[in-house]
Every structure is written in C-alpha cells, then in structure tokens.
C-alpha positions as CSV (number, residue, x, y, z in Angstrom):
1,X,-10.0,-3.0,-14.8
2,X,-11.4,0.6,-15.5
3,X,-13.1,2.2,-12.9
4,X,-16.4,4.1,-13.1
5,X,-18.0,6.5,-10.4
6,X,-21.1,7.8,-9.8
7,X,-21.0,11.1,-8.3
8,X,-23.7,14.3,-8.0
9,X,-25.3,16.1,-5.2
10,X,-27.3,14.5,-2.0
11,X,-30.4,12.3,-2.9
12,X,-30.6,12.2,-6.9
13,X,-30.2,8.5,-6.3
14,X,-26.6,7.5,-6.6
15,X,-27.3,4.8,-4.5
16,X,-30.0,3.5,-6.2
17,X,-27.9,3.3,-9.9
18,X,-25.3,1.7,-8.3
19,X,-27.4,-1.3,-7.0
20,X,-28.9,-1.2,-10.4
21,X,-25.8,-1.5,-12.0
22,X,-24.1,-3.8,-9.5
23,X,-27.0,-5.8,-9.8
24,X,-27.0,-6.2,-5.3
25,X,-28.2,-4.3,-3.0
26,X,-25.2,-3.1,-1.5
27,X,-26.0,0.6,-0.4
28,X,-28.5,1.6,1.8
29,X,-30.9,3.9,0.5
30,X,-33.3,6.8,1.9
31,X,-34.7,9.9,0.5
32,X,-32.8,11.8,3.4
33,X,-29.4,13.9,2.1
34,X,-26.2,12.8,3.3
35,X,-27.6,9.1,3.8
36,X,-24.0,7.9,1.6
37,X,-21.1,8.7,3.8
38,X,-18.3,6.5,2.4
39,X,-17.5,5.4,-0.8
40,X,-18.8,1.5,-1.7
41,X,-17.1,-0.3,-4.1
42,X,-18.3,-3.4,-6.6
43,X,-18.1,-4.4,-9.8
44,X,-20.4,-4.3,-12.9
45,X,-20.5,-7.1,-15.9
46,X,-22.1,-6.0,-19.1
47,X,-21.6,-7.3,-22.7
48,X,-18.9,-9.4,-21.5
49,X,-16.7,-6.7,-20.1
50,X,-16.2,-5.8,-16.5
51,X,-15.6,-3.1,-14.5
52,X,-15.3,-1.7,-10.9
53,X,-18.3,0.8,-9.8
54,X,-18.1,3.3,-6.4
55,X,-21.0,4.7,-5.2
56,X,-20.2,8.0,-3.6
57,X,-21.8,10.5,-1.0
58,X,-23.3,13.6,-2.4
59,X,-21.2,16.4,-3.1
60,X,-21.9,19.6,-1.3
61,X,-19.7,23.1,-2.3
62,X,-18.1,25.0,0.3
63,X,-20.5,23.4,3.1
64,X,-19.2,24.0,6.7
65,X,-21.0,20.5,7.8
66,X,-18.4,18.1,8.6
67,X,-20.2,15.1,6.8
68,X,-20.9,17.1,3.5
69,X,-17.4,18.2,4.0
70,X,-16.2,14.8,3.9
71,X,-18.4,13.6,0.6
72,X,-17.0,16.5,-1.0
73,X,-13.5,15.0,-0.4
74,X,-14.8,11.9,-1.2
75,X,-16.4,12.9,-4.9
76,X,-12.8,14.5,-5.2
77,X,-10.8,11.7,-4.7
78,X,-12.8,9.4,-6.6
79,X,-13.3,12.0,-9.7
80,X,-9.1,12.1,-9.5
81,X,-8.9,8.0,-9.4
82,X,-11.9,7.3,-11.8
83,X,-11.7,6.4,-15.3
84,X,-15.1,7.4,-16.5
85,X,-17.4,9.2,-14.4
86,X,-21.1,9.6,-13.9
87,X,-22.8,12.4,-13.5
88,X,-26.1,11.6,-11.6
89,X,-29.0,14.7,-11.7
90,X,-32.5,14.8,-11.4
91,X,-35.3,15.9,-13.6
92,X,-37.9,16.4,-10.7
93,X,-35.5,19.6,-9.5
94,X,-34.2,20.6,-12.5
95,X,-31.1,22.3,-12.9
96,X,-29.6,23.5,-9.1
97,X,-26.6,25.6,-7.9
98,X,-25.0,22.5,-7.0
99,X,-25.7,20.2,-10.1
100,X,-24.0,23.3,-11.7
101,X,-20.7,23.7,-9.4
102,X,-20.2,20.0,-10.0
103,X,-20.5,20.3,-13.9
104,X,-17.5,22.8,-13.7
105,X,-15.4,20.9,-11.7
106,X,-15.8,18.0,-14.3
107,X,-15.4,19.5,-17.3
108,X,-12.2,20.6,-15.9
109,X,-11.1,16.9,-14.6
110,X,-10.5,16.2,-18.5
111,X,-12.5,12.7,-17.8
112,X,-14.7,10.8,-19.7
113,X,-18.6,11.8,-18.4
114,X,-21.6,10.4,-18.6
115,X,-24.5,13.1,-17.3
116,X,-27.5,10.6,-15.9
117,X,-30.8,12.7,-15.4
118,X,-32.7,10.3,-13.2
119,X,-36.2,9.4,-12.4
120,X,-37.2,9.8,-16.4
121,X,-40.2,8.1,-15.3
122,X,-43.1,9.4,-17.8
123,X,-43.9,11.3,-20.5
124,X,-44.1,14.8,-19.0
125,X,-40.5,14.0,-17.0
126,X,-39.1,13.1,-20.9
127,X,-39.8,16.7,-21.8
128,X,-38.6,18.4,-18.4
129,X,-35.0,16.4,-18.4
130,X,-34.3,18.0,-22.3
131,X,-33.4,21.0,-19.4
132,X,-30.2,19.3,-18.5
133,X,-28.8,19.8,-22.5
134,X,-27.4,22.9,-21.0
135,X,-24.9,22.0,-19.0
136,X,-23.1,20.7,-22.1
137,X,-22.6,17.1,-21.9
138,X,-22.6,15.4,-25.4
139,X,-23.0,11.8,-23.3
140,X,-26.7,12.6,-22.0
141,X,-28.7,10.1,-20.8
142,X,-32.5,9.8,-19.2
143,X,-32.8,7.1,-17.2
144,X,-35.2,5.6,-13.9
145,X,-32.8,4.0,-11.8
146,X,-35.4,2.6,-9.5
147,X,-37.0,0.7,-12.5
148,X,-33.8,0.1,-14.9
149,X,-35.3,2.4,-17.6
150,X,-32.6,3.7,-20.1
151,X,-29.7,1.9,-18.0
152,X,-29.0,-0.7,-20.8
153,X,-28.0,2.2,-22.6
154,X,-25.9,4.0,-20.7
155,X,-24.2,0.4,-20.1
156,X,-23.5,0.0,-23.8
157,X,-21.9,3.2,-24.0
158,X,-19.5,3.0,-21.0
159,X,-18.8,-1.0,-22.1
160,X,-18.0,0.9,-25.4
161,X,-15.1,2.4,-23.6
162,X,-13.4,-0.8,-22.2
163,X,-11.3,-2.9,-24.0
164,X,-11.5,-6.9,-23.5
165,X,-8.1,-6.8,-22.5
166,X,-9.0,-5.2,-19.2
167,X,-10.8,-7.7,-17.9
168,X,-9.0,-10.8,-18.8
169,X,-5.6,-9.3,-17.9
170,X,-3.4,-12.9,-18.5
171,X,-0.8,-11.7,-16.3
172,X,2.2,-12.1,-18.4
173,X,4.7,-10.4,-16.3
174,X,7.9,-12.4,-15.6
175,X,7.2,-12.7,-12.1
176,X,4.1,-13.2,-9.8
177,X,2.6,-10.2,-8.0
178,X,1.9,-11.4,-4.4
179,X,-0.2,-8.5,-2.4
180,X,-0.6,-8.2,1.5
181,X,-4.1,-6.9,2.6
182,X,-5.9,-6.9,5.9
183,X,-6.6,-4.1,8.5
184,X,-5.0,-1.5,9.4
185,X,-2.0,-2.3,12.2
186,X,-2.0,-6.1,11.8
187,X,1.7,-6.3,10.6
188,X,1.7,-6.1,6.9
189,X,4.5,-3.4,6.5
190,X,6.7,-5.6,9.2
191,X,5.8,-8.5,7.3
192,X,7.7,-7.1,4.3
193,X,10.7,-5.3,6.2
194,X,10.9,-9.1,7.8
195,X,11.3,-10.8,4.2
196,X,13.4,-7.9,2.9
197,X,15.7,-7.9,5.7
198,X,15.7,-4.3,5.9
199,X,13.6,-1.5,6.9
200,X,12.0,-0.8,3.2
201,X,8.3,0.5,4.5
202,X,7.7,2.8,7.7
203,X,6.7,0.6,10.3
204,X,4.7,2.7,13.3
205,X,2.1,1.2,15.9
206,X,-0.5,4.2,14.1
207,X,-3.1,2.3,12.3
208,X,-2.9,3.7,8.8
209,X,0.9,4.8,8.3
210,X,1.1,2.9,4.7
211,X,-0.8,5.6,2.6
212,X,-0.4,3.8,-1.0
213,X,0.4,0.6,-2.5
214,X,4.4,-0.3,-2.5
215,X,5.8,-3.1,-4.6
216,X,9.0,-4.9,-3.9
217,X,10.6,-6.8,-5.8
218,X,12.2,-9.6,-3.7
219,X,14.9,-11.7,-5.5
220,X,16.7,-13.9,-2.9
221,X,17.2,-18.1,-2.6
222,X,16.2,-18.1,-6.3
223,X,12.9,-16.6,-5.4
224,X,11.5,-13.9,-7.2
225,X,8.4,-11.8,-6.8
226,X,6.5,-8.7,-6.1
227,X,5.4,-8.0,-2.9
228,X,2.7,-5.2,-3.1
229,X,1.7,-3.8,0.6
230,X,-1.4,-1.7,0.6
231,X,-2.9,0.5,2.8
232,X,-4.9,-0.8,5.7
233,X,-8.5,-1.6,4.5
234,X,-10.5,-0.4,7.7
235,X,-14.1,-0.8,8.6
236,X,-16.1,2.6,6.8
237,X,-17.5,3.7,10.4
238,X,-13.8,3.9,11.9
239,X,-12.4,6.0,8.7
240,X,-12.0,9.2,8.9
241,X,-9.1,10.8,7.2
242,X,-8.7,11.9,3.9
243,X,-5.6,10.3,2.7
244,X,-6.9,7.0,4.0
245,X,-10.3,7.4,1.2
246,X,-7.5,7.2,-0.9
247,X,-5.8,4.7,0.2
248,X,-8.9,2.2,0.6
249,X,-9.2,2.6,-3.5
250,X,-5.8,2.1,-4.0
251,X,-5.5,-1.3,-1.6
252,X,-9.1,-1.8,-3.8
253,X,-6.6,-1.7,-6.9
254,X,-3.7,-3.7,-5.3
255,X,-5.9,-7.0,-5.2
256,X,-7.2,-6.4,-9.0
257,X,-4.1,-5.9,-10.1
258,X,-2.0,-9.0,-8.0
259,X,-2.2,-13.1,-8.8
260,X,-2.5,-13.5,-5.0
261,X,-3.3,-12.0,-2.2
262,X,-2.4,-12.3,1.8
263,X,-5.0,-11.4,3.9
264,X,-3.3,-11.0,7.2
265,X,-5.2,-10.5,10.2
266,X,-4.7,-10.3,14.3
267,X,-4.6,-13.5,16.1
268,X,-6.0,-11.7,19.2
269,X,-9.1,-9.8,17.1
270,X,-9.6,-13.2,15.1
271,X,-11.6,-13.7,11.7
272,X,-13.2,-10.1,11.9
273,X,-16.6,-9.1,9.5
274,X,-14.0,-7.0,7.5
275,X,-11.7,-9.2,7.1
276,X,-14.4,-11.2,5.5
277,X,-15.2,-8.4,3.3
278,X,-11.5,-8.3,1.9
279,X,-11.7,-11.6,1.6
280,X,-15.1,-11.8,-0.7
281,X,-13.0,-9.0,-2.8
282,X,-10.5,-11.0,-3.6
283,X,-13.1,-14.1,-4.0
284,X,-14.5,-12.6,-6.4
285,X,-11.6,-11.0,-8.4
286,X,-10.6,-14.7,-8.9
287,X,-7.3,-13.9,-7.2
288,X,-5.3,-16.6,-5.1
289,X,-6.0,-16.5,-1.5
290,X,-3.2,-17.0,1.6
291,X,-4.6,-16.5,5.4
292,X,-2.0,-15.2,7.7
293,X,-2.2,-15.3,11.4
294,X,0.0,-12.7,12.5
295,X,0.8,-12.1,16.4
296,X,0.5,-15.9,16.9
297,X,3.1,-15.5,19.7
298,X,0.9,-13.7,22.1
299,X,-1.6,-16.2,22.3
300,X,-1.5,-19.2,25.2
301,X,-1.4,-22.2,23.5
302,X,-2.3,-25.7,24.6
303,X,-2.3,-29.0,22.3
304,X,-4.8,-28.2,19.9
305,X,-4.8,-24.4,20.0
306,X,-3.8,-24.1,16.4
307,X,-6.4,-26.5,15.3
308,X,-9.3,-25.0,16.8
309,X,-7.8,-21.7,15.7
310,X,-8.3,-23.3,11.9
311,X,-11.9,-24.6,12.4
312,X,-13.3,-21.5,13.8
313,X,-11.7,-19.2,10.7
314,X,-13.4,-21.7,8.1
315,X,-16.6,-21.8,10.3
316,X,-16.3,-18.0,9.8
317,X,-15.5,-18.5,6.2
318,X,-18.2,-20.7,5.2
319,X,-18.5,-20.4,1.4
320,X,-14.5,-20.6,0.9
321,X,-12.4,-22.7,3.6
322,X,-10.1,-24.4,1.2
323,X,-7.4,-22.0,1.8
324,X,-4.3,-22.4,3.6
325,X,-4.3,-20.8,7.1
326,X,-0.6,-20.1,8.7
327,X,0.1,-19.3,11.9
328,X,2.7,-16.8,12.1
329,X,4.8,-14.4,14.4
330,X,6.1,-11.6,12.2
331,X,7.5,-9.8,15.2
332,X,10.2,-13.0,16.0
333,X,10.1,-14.1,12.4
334,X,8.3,-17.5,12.7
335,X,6.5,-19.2,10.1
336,X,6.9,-15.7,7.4
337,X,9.0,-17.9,4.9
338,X,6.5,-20.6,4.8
339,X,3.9,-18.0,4.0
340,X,5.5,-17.0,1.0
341,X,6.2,-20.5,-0.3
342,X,2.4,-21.5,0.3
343,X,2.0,-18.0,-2.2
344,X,4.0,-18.9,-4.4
345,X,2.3,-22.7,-4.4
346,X,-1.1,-21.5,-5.0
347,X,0.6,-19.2,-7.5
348,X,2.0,-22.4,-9.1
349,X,-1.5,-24.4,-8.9
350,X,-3.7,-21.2,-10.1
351,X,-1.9,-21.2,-13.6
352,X,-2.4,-25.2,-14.2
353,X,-3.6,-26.3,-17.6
354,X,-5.8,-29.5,-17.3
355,X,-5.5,-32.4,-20.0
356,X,-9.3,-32.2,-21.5
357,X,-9.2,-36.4,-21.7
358,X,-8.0,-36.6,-18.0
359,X,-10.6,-33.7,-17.3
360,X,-13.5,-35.8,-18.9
361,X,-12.9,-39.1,-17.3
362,X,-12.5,-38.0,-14.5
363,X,-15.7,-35.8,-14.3
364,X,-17.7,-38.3,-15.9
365,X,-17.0,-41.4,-13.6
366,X,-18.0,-38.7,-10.6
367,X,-21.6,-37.5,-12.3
368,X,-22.1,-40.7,-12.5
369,X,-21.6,-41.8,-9.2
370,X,-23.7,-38.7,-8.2
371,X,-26.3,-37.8,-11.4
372,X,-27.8,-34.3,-11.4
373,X,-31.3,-33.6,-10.2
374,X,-34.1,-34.8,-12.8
375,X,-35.8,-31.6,-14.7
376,X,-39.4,-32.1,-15.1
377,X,-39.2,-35.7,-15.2
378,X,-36.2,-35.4,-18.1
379,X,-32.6,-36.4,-17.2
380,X,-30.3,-34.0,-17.4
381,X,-27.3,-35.0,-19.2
382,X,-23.7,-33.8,-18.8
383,X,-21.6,-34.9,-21.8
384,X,-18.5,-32.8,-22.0
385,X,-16.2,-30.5,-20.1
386,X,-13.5,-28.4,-21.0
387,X,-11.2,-25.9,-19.2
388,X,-12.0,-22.0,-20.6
389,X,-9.2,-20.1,-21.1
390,X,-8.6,-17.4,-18.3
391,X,-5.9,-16.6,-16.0
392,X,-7.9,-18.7,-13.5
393,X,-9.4,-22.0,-13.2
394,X,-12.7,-21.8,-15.0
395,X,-14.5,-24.6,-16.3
396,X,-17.2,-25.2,-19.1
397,X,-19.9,-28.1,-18.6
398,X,-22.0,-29.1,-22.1
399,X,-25.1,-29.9,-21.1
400,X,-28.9,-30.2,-22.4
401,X,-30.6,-28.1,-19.7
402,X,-27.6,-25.7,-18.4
403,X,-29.9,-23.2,-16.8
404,X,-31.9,-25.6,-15.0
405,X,-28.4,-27.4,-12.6
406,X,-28.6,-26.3,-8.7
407,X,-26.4,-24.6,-7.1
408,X,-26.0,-27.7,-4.6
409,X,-24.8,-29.7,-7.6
410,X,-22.8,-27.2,-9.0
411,X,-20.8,-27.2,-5.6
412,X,-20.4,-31.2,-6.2
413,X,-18.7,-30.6,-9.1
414,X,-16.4,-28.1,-7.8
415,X,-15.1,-30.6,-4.4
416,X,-14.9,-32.9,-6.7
417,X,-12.4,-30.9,-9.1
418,X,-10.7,-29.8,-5.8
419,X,-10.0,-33.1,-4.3
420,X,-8.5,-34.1,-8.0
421,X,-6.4,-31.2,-8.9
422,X,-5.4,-29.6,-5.4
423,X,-7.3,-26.3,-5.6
424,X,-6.6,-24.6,-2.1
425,X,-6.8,-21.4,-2.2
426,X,-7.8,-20.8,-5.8
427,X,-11.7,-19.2,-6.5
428,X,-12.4,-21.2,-9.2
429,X,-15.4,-20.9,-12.0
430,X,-18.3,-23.4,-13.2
431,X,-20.0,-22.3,-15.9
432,X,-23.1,-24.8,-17.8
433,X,-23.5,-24.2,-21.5
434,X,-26.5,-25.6,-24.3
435,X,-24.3,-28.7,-26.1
C-alpha cells in the first residue's frame, strides 16, 4: 500500500486535509503552531484504490525549540518513508522563508510532490495562490480543506499514481507472514528467540530496543512461516526518540504487509487504550487477529481467573471479540506453541473459498427466519449472495434497496456467517449491492 504525507510549516492546515481526506476526524485542530506533535496515521479510499495518509507536525528550520525540533525530525522521517508527498501552503501568507526551505529539501528528496495552496476560498484568494507557481511544482493544486474544495482533484491525481495491485495484494508468497505487535517491553522479541530456540533478536528490559521490523523464517515440525517482530507501537505522549518515529511507521508497515497479526500485551497492564488502537489497525487492514497474554505467570490465579481474564478483554473489545485470546508465559515457555498454531488456524480459515449454493441456502433460510427492516412500507428483499474475491472474507448481498439495510442487520448477517463458517479472528466484509 503506497504511502502519502502531508507535510509544510505550522498552521497551513495539515490537520485539517488529512481529516478531509481520511474522511474522520482523527487530528485535533487549532489555529495555534505546533498544535501536531506526532505523526497520525490512516488510510484514504478514492476511486477504488487505497492508501495510507500521515498527518505530520509543522516543520520548523534550524529552530532551537525542542517541539519544532522534533516535527522537523518528524517531516524528515516521514519525507524519507513516504511515497508521494504533499506539500501543504497557504495563500492568505503567501510565499514564507519556511514554505521556501521546505521546497528545497523536497526537490532534493527525488519524490513524487503534490504542492497544496490551501484556503482557496474565493475569487480574490484564486488570484493570490497563482504566487505559489514559483516554487516550481508542475503538480499545483488550490484547494479549501475546511470545505473539500479542489480535494477531488488532487485525489484523482495521487490515485493516478497507485496501481490496483497495491491494494488487493493476494498474498501469493509460499508461506504465511505472521507479525507480532503490541507495546513496547511486553515480550515480543522473547517471544520469537522462544520459537527460534536461539537468541535471533536483542532481548533487553529497555522499552524500545527492536528499532525495525525483523522477519524470520521458522521451518521446524513441518511448520513454515514468517515471523515479522516490529518495533514497540507506544502511546504518542510517551514517545520521544527519533529512531522510535521511525519505528512506529515501520511496525505501521509490518501489519499491512502480514496475513496475521499477534497483538501481545501485559497480563499485569491488561487490555490498554493502545492496545485497542493496534488492534483497530489491523481491524481494519482486514488482517487475521491472535490476542496474546504474555506474563500470564505472575498473575494469582484462582478457578476462573483465566475466564474472567477473557470476558473483561472482549468487554474492552466490544466491536471485535471473536478472536482467540491465549494465555501465555513467554518467559517459562508455556502456551507459545499453541499461539502459533491458533496463527496459523486463522491463517488457514482467512483464505477459505465458500461454495456459492451452500452460501445461498444457508443465508436465505437465516433472513428468513430474521427479515430485514421494512423501507417506507416496501419489503426489502435479499435474493442473492456471493463471496467477492479478495484475500479476505468479503461478501456481496443483491438486494432492491442496498443503501437503505441497518447496521444492526448488517451485524445479523455477519454472526450468522460466523457461527456457519468458523470466522474467529478474521475482520470480515459485507457489502449490499442494487440486483
């Protein structure tokens, strides 16, 4: 999947494009500099290609401030990792020392750039942005980003730029690519010395000693895979080196580029709100999920410890509990084999191809046992369904009024394809189409 990021100086609106784009309202936005401190990431549909989109802080030159300091490194990194990059200005300024020093740094990164001169509002603001010409970008665009004015555009030109075949990547390497993501210091580097048997990855009780993403191959008892072990994906307040910016994209990259991901976590911390966040990244990069308990063996236990344990993570979870949750000790080596083999299971079930007759009987006798809601008086009719051709489950449903099912039914149909086909752990997609 390519990536994109916005990048210019302090209060042009970065923020503001990238909920546009994103189509949330992820950042938080002010008309005070600096308001941007860490990079957020999403991802950005258009035309029918996808891609990922980081909103960055404002880049300052040779500023002594410690935060404009650290957006600078920021913009860096992210200009370095980037695939196409744009360049936010505004037209209410005009042209500034700073809009300036970052043109020269990228039209030396050699990467594709889009220059955005924002808050094209008006007539009069039409005239003034023809300024920005002069900084030599042959991909100029005027646009509002508060409003949405002149962002199709700039959509269809980067979308110009992707190919279909990065987005539905069909995975055809021989074996499956199993990643390991969670927090910083919850055991994912011991994890993988455990499996391997050796000491393959610098294990240290430093949060943050993995700086990259490492795949293994492993290829014993006539199992083969790649383990991938990223860097620690911490909470944004509590980051503050360099190298782990860097790392955050690249564990960012590790889930997009795996068929399933492990998202370990501390069985003294619990279910944490980032932890949730990793999870909802690999939610919605349709990738097959695995929760690992690591540390298991410094909890006291009593009869139903483990249970409880189970229903207060899919309490947490809410919108996704049917996922495996295994209780583990990396440290003695309990329980780490049986994580891989319910990997490799929800591997297994993820790539299932579902008889269309089965499919259809199935679906029918359960719509109608449980109709959908009435539109305007009018019955809405479900007559067909058919599995769409993805490297995921994802499901098309012919209908007469496809823009008009609930969400509440919409989740009927998708327990009711889980308790058929065994689902757990697999985000899977509904879609409703005009038949």
């Amino acid at each position: 999947m390519k990536t994109v990021a916005i990048v210019g100086r302090p209060n042009v609106g970065k923020s503001t494009l990238f909920n546009r784009l994103s189509g949330e309202r992820h950042a938080i936005t002010d008309n005070i500099s600096g308001v941007t401190r860490d990079r957020i990431y999403n991802s950005c549909e258009w035309n029918g290609k996808e891609f990922s989109i980081i909103d960055t802080g404002g880049f300052v030159k040779n500023s002594n401030d410690i935060f404009e300091a650290a957006i600078r490194t920021q913009v860096q990194i992210a200009i370095e990792e980037a695939d196409i990059i744009i360049f936010l200005v505004d037209t209410t300024t005009g042209i500034t020392d700073l809009d300036d020093a970052i043109a020269n740094l990228l039209r030396r990164s050699k990467k594709t750039v889009f220059l955005a001169v924002n808050k094209v509002d008006n007539h009069a603001r039409m005239l003034d942005a023809n300024e920005f010409w002069s900084l030599g970008f042959e991909n100029t665009f005027f646009i509002s980003a508060i409003n949405g004015g002149g962002s199709g555009e700039l959509l269809d030109a980067i979308t110009e730029l992707i190919d279909s075949d990065d987005n539905d990547n069909d995975f055809e390497e021989e074996y499956p690519k199993i990643c390991v993501v969670g927090q910083p210091n919850v055991g994912k580097s011991s994890f993988i010395n455990a499996l391997m048997g050796d000491e393959r990855n610098i294990v240290t009780d430093i949060a943050g000693t993995t700086r990259d993403s490492i795949h293994t191959l492993y290829n014993k008892f006539d199992k083969r895979f790649y383990l991938v072990d990223t860097a620690g994906i911490r909470k944004k307040s509590k980051v503050h080196e360099d190298l782990e910016f860097y790392s955050v994209l690249r564990a960012i990259r590790a889930i997009e580029d795996s068929d399933i991901a492990i998202l370990m976590i501390d069985a003294k911390a619990g279910l944490e709100s980032q932890d949730l966040s990793i999870l909802d990244l690999a939610i919605k990069r349709k990738k097959g999920i695995v929760i690992l308990v690591n540390k298991w063996d410094l909890i006291e236990k009593e009869t139903n410890t483990a249970k409880e344990f189970t229903e207060k993570i899919k309490r947490k979870i809410g919108f996704f509990d049917d996922v495996d949750i295994i209780f583990t000790s990396v440290l003695e080596k309990q329980r780490i084999f049986k994580a891989v083999e319910a990997a490799l299971d929800v591997y297994e079930r993820r790539n299932q191809k579902f008889k269309t007759s089965e499919l259809n009987e199935f679906m029918q006798e359960a719509i109608q046992r449980v109709p959908p809601p009435t539109y305007r008086g009018n019955y809405v009719q479900i007559k067909y369904v058919s599995q769409i051709p993805k490297y995921y489950p994802a499901f098309a449903f012919f209908c007469n009024y496809p823009d008009q099912i609930k969400a509440s039914y919409k989740n009927y149909l998708e327990n009711q394809l889980r308790k058929k086909y065994n689902l757990t752990g697999i985000p899977i997609s509904i879609y409703f189409r005009k038949k």
